[in-house]
N, C-alpha and C positions, 0 to 999 in steps of 0.2 A: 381517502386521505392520502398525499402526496407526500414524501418527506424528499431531499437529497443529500449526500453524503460527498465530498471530492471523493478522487483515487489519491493514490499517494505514492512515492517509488522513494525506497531504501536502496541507499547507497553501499552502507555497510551498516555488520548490526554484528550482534556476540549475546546467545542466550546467558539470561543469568539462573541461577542455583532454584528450581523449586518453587516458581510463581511463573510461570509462563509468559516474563516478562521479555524484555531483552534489551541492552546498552545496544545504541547506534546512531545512525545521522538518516532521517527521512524527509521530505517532503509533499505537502498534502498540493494537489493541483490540479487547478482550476476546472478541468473536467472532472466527471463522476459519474452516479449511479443515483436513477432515480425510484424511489420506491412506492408502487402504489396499493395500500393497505384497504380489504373490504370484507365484511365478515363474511362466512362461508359456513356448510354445513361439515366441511373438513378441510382442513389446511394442504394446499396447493401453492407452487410454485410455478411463473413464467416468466421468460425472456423473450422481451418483444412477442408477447402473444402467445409464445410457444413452450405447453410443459415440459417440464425439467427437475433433476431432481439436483437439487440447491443444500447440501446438508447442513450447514453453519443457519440459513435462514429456518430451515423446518429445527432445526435444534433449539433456537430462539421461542419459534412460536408456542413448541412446547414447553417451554422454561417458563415462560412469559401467560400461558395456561389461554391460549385463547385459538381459536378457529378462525382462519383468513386466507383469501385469496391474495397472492403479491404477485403484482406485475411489474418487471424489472427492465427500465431501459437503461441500458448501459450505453455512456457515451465514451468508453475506455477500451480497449481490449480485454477481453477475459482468457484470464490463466496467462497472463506474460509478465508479470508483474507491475500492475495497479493499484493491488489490493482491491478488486473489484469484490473479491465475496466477503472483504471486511467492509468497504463500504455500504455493497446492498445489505448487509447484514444491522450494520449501525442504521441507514436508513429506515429499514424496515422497524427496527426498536422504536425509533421518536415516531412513527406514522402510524403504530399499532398500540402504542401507550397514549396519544391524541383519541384516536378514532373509539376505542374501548372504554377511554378514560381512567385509565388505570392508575393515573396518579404517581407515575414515579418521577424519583429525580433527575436529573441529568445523568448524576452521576449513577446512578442505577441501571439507566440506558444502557451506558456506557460499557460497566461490568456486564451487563446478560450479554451485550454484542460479543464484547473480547472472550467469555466462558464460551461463548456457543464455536467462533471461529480456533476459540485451542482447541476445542473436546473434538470438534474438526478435523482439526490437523491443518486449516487451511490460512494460517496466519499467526504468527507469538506479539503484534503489538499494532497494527497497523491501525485498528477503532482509533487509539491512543493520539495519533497524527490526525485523521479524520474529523475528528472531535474538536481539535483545535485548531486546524488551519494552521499555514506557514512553514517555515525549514525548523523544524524541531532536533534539539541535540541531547544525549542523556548521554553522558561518559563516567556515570558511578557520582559525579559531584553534584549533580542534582540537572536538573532539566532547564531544557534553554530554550527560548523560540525567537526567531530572526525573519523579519520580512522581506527576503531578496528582491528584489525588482527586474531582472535580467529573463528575458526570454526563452523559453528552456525548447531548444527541439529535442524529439524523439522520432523512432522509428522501430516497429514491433517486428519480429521474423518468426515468431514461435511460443508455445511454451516451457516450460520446465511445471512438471507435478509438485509443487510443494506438499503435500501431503508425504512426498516419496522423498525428497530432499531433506526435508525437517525428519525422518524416521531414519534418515543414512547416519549408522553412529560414527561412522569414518568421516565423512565429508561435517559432521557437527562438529566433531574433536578439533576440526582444523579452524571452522569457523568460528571457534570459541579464544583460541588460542590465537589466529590470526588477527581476529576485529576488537579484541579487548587490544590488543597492543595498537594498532592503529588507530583506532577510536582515540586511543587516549595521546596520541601522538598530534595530534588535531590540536589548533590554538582554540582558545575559548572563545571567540569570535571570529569563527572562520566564515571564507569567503565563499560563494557555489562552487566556483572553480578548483578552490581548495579540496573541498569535499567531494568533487565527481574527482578528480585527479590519485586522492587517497583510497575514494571507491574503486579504482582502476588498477589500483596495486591490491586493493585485499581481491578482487575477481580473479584476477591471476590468481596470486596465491593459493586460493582454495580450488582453481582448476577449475573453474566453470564456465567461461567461455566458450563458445561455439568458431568455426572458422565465418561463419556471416556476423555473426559479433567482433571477431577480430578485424576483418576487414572494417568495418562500419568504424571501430575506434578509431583504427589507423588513419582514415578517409577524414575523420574530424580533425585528428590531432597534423594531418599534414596545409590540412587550410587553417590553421591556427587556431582550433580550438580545445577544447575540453572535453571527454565523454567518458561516459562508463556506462555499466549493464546495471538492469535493474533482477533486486533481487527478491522475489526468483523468477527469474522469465527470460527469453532471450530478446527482452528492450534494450536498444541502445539510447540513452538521453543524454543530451551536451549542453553547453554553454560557448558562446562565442560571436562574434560578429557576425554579420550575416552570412560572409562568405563559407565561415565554419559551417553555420546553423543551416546552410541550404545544403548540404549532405545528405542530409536528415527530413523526410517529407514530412513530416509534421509538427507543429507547435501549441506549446500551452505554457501557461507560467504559473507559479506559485499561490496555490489560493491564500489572501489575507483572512478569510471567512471560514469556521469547519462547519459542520453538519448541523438541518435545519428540516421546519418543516415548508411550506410552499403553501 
């Protein structure tokens, strides 16, 4: 049983108090991860064929109380910020509650994904985007989702450990204190441009840029566009007319659709 799930790339985000939530602005897009669920005499993980140890997905299957082999093609980068191990993790939920017949609901999915990727350490909300498709906005007044149309380039150079970044209580303090103010600085129907621009001020801010992230910005914003880094990873993703958008060797756009099974 197949499922897929998009990736998704957070602009900015600010963990909230005691639910492993978080206020931010993300986007689910159009590439992802696709997950193929088969029962097994013990639960195994692979990427493109080849085992691996995946903890958010074996965290799941044990939650979820079943035995499975999962094959994971990721059409994303892994560990640069895609939300790849929340995606394959969401897929893996809808493809192993089909094939088992386990009978949950959506929203049942939903929660095993996001519990297995906090107990993790390898995500605070990105199932949440996944799930729904589109530019999703939560700044404390409640949630918002907007269907951009505009062509996103990106370009990957690395990653950053979220596990090691989300555990950093310095670099949290600041992310907390920085993206609650910005976030809410945000009009309530902002534009992509808006949002990668605002994302490009809190990246700063909390010091996480790399010098190949900085140039990659600069490189956008001097052919007239818009970019910022995805978090956490060293992704740069922009907006702009082509000449911006050709900076950047790759493109994909905002999924209108979240996660499904195949």
């Amino acid at each position: 049983m197949e499922a897929f799930a998009p990736g998704s790339v957070t602009a900015l985000f600010a963990p909230t108090e005691g639910d492993g939530k978080s206020l931010g602005v993300s986007m689910a897009v159009e590439d992802g991860v696709v997950a193929d669920v088969a029962p097994a005499d013990e639960s195994r993980v692979a990427v493109a064929g080849e085992r691996v140890d995946f903890e958010p997905v074996e965290l799941l299957l044990s939650d979820l109380g079943v035995d499975a082999a999962v094959d994971l093609a990721p059409g994303i980068p892994l560990g640069c910020g895609f939300g790849a191990s929340g995606a394959a993790t969401l897929a893996t939920a809808l493809a192993a509650n089909e094939r088992f017949d386990l009978g949950l609901s959506r929203q049942e999915m939903l929660y095993a994904a996001h519990e297995a990727e906090v107990t993790a350490g390898t995500g605070l909300g990105d199932v949440f985007i996944q799930e729904r498709g589109g530019l999703v906005m939560d700044d404390g007044t409640g949630l918002r989702r907007f269907d951009p149309a505009e062509t996103v380039a990106y370009e990957s150079y690395g990653g950053i450990d979220t596990a090691e970044a989300l555990g950093d209580e310095a670099l949290m303090s600041r992310v907390t204190d920085v993206g609650t103010r910005l976030i809410r600085d945000l009009p309530a129907d902002p534009s992509l441009s808006q949002v990668l621009g605002q994302g490009w001020t809190f990246a700063r801010e909390i010091g996480l840029p790399t010098d190949d992230v900085r140039s990659a910005v600069a490189a956008v914003e001097d052919a007239g566009g818009t970019a910022t880094m995805a978090m956490v990873g060293q992704t740069v993703f922009a907006v702009g007319d082509d000449d911006a958008r050709s900076v950047l060797d790759h493109e994909t756009r905002v999924a209108s659709e979240g996660a499904r099974l195949l």
